[in-house]
N, C-alpha and C positions, 0 to 999 in steps of 0.2 A: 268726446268727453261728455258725460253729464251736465244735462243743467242742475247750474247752485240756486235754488230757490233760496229766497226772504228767510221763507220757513227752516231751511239746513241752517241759514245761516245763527239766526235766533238758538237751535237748539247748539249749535259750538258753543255760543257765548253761554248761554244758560249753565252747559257744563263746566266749563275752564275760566269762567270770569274777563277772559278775554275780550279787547276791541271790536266794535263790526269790523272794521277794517281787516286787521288782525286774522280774526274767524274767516271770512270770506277769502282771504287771499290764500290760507292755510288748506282749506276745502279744496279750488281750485289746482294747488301742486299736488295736493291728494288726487287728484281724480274725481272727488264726489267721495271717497272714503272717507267718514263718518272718526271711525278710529282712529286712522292715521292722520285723519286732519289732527284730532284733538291732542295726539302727540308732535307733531307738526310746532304747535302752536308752544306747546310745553317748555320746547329746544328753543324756540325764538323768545319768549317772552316770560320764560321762567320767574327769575328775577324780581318782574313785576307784579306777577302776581302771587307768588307767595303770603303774601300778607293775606290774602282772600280767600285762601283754599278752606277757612274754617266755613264759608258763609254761604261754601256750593252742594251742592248733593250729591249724594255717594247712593246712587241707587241702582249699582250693576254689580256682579260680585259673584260667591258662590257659599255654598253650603257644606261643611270638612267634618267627615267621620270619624272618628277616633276610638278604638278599643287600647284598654290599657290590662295586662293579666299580671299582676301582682308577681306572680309563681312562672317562669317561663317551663313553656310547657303543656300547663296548665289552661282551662277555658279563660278568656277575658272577664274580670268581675266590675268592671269602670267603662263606662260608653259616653262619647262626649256630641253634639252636634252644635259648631257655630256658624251663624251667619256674619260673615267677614265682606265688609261692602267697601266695592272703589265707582268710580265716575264711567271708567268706560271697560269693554267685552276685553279690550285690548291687556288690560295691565290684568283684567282676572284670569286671561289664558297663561298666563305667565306663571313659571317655574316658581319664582321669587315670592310672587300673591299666595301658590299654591304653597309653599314651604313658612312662608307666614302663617297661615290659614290654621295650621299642623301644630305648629310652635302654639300660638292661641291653645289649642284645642288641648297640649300635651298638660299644657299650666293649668288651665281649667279641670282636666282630671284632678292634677293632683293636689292643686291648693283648694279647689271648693268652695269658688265664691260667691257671695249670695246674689250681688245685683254686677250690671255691668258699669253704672255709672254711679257717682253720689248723687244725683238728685232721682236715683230708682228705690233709695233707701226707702222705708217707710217711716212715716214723720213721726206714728206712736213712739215707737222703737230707737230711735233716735233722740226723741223727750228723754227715755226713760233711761238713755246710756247719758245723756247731759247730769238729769238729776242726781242719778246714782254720783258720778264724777266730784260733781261740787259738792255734796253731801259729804263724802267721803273728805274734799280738800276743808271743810268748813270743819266738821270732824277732828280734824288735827291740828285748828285755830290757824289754820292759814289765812292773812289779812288777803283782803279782797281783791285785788292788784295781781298774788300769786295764783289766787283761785281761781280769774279768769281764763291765766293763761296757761294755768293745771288742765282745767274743763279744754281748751282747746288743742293741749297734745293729747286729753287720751279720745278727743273727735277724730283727730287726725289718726293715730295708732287704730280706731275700729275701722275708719272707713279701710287701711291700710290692709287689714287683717277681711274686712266684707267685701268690698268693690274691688273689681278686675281692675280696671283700669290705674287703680293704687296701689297693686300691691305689688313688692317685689317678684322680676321676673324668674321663674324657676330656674332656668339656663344660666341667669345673669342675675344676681339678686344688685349690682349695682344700678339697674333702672327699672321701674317698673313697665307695665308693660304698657302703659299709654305713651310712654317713652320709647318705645320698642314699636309701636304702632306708628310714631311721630319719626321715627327714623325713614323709615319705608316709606309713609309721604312725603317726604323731603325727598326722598332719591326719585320715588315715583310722578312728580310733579300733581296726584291727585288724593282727594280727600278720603282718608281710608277708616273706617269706625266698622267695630264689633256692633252687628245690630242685634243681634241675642242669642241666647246659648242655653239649651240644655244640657243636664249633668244626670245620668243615670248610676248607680250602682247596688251592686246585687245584695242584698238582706237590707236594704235602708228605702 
């Protein structure tokens, strides 16, 4: 059997939030397997750490091609590339990551969205969708109390219509796809985020 150095141990915990104890004992019935520890640890101590999976880092994962051709048949006119990231080699070789990956990729063709998160937005551009908003609600002599909460559905309705992560899922318009992402970390026990995405298409 391998030796568990300090150092394995440290990087289980790093990734899964998990105990030293926890981490070390998991490596161990692993063999020294890295992977398998870290799902190891998933099966025993899921539960517990759920609440933490937002605070770990997702920096293994892969990169998903997507051509889309309007016209079957026809050349492809829509080319997509995103970077779809999880915690460890293991859950990105998987079928499941990879058909995530796709889905991502399929929605990004075809809704066209500008950022992936709301805080990628640009802050002018965001001003100047506030302004317009309450203008418009002041406009119609709406008292102050409606106007706020005018400006903050049609905040909510851009980012819904700009940012991935808000918008309804193309497959499923009943969640969007951070919800669609949130699903698949829950089943996967690790932290899964879109880290970026090009969108290519032919005459634009």
């Amino acid at each position: 059997m391998p030796e568990i150095t300090a150092a394995d141990v440290k990087r289980l915990r790093d990734a899964t939030g998990a105990g030293m104890m926890d981490s070390k004992r998991a490596l161990v019935d692993a063999g020294g397997d890295f992977d398998k520890g870290a799902q190891l640890v998933r099966q025993r101590t899921g539960a517990k750490m759920e609440g933490r999976v937002g605070e770990r880092i997702a920096a293994e994962g892969l990169v998903h091609a997507y051509l889309h051709a309007p016209t079957p048949g026809l050349p492809p006119k829509i080319g997509v590339l995103v970077e779809l990231n999880c915690e460890t080699d293991f859950v990105a070789k998987g079928d499941g990551f990879r058909r995530l990956a796709n889905d991502v990729a399929l929605h990004i063709a075809a809704m066209s969205p500008a950022v992936v998160r709301e805080e990628e937005v640009d802050a002018d551009l965001l001003s100047r969708e506030r302004a317009f908003a309450e203008k418009q609600a002041r406009d119609e002599g709406k008292p102050d109390h409606i106007v706020d909460r005018i400006v903050a559905g049609k905040i909510r309705a851009f980012y819904s219509e700009k940012v991935l992560l808000n918008q309804p899922f193309v497959k499923d318009d009943k969640r969007t796809v951070g919800e669609l992402l949130g699903d698949f970390q829950r089943t996967s026990g690790e932290k899964i985020a879109v880290g970026r995405f090009v969108r290519y298409q032919v005459g634009i």
